[in-house]
C-alpha positions in Angstrom: -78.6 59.7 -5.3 -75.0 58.5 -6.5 -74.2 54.6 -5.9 -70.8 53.5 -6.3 -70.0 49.9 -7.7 -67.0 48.2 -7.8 -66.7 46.7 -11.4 -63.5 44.8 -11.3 -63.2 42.7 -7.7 -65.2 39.5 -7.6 -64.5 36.1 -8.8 -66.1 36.4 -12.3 -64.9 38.6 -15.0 -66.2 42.5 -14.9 -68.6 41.7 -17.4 -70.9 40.7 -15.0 -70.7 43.3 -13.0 -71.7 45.6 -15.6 -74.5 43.3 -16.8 -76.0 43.5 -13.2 -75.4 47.9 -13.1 -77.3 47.5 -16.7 -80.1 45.4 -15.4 -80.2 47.5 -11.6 -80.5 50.9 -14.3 -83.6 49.7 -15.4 -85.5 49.2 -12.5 -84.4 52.5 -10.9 -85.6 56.0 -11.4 -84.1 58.8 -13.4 -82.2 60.2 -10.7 -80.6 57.6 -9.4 -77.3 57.4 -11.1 -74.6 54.7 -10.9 -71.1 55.7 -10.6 -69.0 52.2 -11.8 -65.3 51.9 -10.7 -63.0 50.0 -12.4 -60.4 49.9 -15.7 -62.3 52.8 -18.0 -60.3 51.5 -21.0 -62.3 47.6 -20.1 -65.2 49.3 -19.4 -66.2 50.9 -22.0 -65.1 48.1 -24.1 -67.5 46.2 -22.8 -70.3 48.2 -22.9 -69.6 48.6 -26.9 -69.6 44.8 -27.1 -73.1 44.6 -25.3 -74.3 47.6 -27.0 -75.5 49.4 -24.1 -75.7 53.4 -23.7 -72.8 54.2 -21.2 -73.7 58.0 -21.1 -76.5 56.8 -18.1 -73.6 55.5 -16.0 -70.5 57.6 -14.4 -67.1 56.1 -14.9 -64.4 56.4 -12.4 -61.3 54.7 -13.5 -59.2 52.4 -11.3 -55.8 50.5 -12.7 -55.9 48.4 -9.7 -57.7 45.6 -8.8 -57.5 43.9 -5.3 -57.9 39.6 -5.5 -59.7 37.7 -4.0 -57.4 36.0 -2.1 -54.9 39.0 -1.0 -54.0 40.2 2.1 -57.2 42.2 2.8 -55.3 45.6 5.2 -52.2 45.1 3.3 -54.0 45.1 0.1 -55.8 48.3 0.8 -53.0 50.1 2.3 -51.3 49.5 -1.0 -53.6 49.8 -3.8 -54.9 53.0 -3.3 -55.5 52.6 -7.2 -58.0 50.2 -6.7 -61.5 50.1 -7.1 -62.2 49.2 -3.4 -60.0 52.5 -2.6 -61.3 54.4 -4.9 -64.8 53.8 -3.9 -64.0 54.6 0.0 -62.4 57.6 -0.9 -65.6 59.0 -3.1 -67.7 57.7 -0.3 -65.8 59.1 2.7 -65.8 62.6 0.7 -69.2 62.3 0.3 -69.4 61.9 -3.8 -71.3 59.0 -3.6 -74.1 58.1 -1.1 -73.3 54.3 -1.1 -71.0 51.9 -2.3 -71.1 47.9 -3.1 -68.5 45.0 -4.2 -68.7 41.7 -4.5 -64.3 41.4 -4.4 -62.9 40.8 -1.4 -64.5 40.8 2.0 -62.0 41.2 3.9 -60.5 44.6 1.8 -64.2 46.0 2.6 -64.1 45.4 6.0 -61.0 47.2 6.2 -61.7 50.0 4.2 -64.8 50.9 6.5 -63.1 50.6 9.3 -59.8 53.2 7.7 -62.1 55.4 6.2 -65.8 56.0 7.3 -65.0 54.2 10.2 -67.5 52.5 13.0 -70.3 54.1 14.7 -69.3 55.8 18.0 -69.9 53.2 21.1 -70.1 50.3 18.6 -67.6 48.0 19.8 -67.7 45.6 16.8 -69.7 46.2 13.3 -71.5 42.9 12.0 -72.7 41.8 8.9 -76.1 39.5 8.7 -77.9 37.0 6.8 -81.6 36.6 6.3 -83.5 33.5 7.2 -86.5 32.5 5.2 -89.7 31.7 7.2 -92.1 29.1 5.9 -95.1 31.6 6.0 -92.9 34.0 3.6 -91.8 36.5 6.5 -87.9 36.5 7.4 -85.5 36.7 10.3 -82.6 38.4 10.2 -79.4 36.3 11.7 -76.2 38.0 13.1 -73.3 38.1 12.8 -72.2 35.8 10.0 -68.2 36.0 9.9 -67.0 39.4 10.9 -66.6 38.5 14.4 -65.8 35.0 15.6 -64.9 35.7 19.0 -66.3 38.3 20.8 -67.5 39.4 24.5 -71.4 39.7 25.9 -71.6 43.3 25.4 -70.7 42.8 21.6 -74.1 40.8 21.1 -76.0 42.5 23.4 -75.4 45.5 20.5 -76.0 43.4 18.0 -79.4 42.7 19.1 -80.1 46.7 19.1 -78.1 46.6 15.6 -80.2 43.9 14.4 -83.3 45.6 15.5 -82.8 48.7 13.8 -82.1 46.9 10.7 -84.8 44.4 10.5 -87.4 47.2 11.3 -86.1 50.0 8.5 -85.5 47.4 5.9 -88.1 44.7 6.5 -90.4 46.5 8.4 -90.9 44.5 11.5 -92.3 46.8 14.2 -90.5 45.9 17.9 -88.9 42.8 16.7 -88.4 40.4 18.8 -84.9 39.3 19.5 -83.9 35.8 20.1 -80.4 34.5 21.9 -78.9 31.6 19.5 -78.2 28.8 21.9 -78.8 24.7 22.2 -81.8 24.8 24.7 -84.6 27.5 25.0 -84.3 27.4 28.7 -81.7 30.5 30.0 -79.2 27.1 31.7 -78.5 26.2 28.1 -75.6 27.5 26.4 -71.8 28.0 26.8 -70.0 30.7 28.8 -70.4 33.4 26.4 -75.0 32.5 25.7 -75.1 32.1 29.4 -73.5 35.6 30.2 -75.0 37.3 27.1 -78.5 36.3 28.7 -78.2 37.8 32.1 -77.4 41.2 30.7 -80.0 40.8 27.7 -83.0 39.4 29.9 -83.8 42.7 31.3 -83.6 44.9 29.0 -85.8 47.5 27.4 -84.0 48.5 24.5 -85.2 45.7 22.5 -87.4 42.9 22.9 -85.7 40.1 24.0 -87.6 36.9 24.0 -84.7 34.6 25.2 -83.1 31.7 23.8 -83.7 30.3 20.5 -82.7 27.0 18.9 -82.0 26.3 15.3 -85.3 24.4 15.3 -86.9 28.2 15.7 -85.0 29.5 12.0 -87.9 29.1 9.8 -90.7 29.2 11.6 -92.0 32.4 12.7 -93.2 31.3 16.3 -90.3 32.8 18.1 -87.7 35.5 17.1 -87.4 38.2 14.3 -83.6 38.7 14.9 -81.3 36.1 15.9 -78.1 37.0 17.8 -74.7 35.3 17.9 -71.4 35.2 17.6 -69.7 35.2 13.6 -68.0 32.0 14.3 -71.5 30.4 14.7 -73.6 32.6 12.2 -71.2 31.6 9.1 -71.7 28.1 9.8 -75.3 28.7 9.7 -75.1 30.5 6.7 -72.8 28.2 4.7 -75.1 25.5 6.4 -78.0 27.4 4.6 -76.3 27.6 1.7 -75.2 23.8 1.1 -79.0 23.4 1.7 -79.8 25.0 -1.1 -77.4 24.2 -3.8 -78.5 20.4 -2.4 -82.1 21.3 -3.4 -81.2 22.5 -6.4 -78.9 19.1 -7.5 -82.0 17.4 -6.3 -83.9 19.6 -8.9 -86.6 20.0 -6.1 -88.8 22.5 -7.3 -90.9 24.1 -4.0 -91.6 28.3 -4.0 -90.4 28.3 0.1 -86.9 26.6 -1.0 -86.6 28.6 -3.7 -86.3 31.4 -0.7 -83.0 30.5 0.1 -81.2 31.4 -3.0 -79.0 33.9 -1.9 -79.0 35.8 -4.8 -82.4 37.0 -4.4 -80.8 39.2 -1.1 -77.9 40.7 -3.6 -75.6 41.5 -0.5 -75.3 42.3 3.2 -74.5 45.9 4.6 -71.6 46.6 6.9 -73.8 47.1 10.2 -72.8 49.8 12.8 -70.7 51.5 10.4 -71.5 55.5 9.3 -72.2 55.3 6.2 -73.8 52.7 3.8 -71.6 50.0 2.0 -72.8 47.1 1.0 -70.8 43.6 0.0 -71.8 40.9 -2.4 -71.1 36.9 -2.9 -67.5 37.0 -4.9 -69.3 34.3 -6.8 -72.5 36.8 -7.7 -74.5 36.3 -10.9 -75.7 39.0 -13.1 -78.6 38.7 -11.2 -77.5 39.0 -7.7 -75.1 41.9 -8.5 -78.5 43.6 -10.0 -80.0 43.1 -6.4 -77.2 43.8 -4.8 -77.4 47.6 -6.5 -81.0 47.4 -5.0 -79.9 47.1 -2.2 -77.6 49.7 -1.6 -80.6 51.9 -3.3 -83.1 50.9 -0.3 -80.5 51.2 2.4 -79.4 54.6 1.6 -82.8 55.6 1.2 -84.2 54.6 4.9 -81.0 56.1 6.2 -80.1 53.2 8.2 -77.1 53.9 9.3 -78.1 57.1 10.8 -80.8 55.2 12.1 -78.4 52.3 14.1 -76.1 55.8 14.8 -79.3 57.4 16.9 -80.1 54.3 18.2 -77.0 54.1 20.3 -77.2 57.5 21.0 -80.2 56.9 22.9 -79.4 53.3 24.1 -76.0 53.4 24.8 
């Protein structure tokens, strides 16, 4: 197995990145090797500062770096020296079996959808969240910012993508899939919950269990997976987020809040896309870049996206 790891994009400097490759390297096995993409010349600079053994990692040199706050298509079209290029090219040419970044979303995005491209019948890919329960289980939320408008049909996919994904990774047999709405009862809701029910309530190819409220997020009474639109999931998330950066000022110290740090997840994968990329927090410690690496290792490993691929093969 061959990961690929963008070394350069992020908001903190590559040594970081290479910290987090150096600490993912040690909880791997042999034959796992990480392919790191970025400025050689830096690189390897680095690695004689920290005085780490290079000759376990591959080195794929990039000059260009895309920022954080470039034009995301524009930025890829052009930069085909970059790292983010680089690493879609090995990828889509099969040289690597996964790829990861913590740079610039929106530059991922693209390149998934120019290079490995989405999943036939997928109308929209999605990218998720998870939601800590307080008896330790999880629920996974989506989406969370690809999509901030989108039709019925797109969530009604997302529940089957969400499905997929929280049974390979977390291993929630026939999860059940909740509608994020303001009422439990099917009246509640705007134009696009109240439509998304009547073609979700029905169903057999995943176990819908109807509307849930954000009362329902960290309990584990009601859903597994919890549908809805990017627009509404990345408030939730950054929500989520606030939380725990509050708890943390507070210097609260509690085991089920310590659940929401976000770096314990290391990244989210591009859903409903054929092939396995995974993107980090810009802002990712050397820790979170570690897990993020972990990741990429577990999602490439339960084959997921072939998994979400035969899914709508069957479904769709």
């Amino acid at each position: 197995m061959k990961i690929g790891i963008d070394i350069m994009g992020g908001d903190y400097s590559p040594r970081i990145r290479i910290r987090g490759a150096i600490e993912a390297k040690k909880e791997l096995s042999s034959n796992i090797k990480l392919v790191l993409i970025g400025d050689e010349k830096i690189i390897k600079k680095i690695f004689q500062q920290e005085q780490e053994d290079i000759n376990q990692f591959e080195i794929v040199h990039a000059s260009e770096t895309i920022g954080m706050s470039e034009h995301p298509a524009k930025s890829f079209v052009k930069k085909q020296k970059s790292g983010i290029s680089i690493g879609y090219k090995l990828l889509s040419s099969n040289k690597i079996d996964g790829f990861a970044s913590a740079g610039n979303t929106g530059a991922m995005l693209v390149g998934a959808m120019y290079t490995v491209k989405v999943i036939s019948n997928v109308i929209r890919p999605a990218i998720s969240t998870v939601m800590p329960k307080d008896n330790g289980k999880l629920a996974v939320l989506l989406d969370v910012g690809i999509n901030p408008d989108v039709k019925p049909e797109v969530l009604y996919q997302y529940a089957i993508i969400g499905s997929v994904y929280a049974e390979s990774i977390f291993g929630i047999k026939n999860p059940r899939v909740g509608l994020l709405s303001i009422g439990s009862e099917k009246e509640k809701g705007n134009l696009l919950t109240k439509a998304t029910y009547e073609i979700m309530k029905n169903t057999d190819d995943f176990n819908f269990i109807g509307n849930v409220e954000g009362t329902d997020f960290f309990n584990d009474e009601k859903a597994d997976v919890i549908v809805c639109d990017g627009f509404t999931g990345n408030i939730v998330l950054k929500g989520a987020e606030a939380f725990y950066s509050l708890i943390k000022k507070k210097k609260v110290k509690n085991k089920f809040f310590d659940t929401f740090n976000p770096e314990s997840y290391g990244g989210t994968p591009i859903l409903g896309i054929n092939s396995n990329v995974i993107i980090g927090h810009g802002a990712s410690s050397i820790f979170a870049i570690k897990n993020m690496i972990i990741k990429t290792k577990t999602v490439i490993e339960v084959n997921l996206s072939e998994k979400i691929k035969t899914a709508f093969k069957q479904k769709i």
